[in-house]
Residue, then its C-alpha position, 0 to 999 in steps of 0.5 A: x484575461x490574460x494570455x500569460x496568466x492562463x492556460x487552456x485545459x490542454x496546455x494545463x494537463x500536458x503540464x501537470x502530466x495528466x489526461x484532459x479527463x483528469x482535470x474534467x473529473x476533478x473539476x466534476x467532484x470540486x477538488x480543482x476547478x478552472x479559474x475562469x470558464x468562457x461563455x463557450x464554455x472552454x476552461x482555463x487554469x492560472x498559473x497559480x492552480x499549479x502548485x495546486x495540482x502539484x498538492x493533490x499529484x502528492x497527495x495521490x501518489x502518498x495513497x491519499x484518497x480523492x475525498x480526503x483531498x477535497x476535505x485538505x484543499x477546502x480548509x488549507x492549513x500548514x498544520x493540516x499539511x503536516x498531519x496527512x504529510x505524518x499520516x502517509x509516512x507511518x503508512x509507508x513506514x508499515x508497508x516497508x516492514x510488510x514488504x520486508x516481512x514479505x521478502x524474508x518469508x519468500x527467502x525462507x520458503x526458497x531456502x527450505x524448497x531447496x533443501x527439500x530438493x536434496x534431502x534423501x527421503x526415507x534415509x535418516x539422518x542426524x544434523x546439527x541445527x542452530x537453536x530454534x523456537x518451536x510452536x506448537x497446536x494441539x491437533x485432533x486425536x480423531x485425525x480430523x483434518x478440517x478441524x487440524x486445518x483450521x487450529x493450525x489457520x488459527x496459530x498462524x492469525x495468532x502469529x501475525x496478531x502478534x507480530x510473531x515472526x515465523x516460517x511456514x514449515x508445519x510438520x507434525x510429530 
């Protein structure tokens, strides 16, 4: 065994940037074993199980479960590579448009907080509006509020289902 070949658990993990724990658990569930185990018991990693763990830290940041690693790692394929490498981008790509949903509807809710902080109550007023879409749900006429609740829980699902863009003002008239 060679000394330039080879390096102990430590110098491995100091390398990959990862605790010795790491390594241990993933040697535990098969997704990177040492290249040789003394009669000790002391582990040590070749140089090439680098590019290895350089895979699966990739993988891991893209979200890729351990299992799925596993499964990649023991049938190796550029072709494979490519199909999770295609997978973990359109991931990334619905979580972008998540996130950007996400910031317009805080940017609105912000916007109509505000406006709500200077609106003169019980004093009416006549402003002109762009022009805008309104939805709307058939409430209770008994004024059942659970069940007006749940439709208005409803038209929202819809929404979302349907890649409906909307705010969350509800008012009623």
């Amino acid at each position: 065994m060679s000394a330039n070949q080879f390096m102990t658990t430590s110098e491995f993990a100091r390398i990959c940037g990862v605790s010795k724990h790491t390594l241990f658990h993933y040697d535990d569930i098969g997704i990177l074993q040492p290249e040789y185990v003394n009669e000790k018991g002391y582990r040590y990693y070749s140089v090439k199980q680098f590019f290895i763990f350089d895979i699966i830290a990739t993988l891991q940041q893209a979200k890729t479960p351990l299992c799925e690693i596993k499964a990649y790692l023991e049938h190796k394929t550029p072709a494979g590579f490519l199909a999770i490498l295609a997978e973990k981008s359109a991931e990334l790509r619905r979580e972008e448009k998540k996130i950007r949903r996400m910031q317009q509807l805080l940017a609105a809710t912000t916007k109509m907080t505000r406006a709500a902080l200077t609106t003169v109550c019980q004093t009416p007023s006549i402003e002109q509006m762009p022009a805008e879409y309104l939805m709307t749900v058939p409430l209770s006429s008994q004024g059942i509020e659970k069940e007006d609740v749940q439709k208005i829980g409803q038209h929202f699902h819809y929404c979302a289902a349907h890649h409906i863009e909307y705010e969350y003002p509800v008012g009623v008239i």
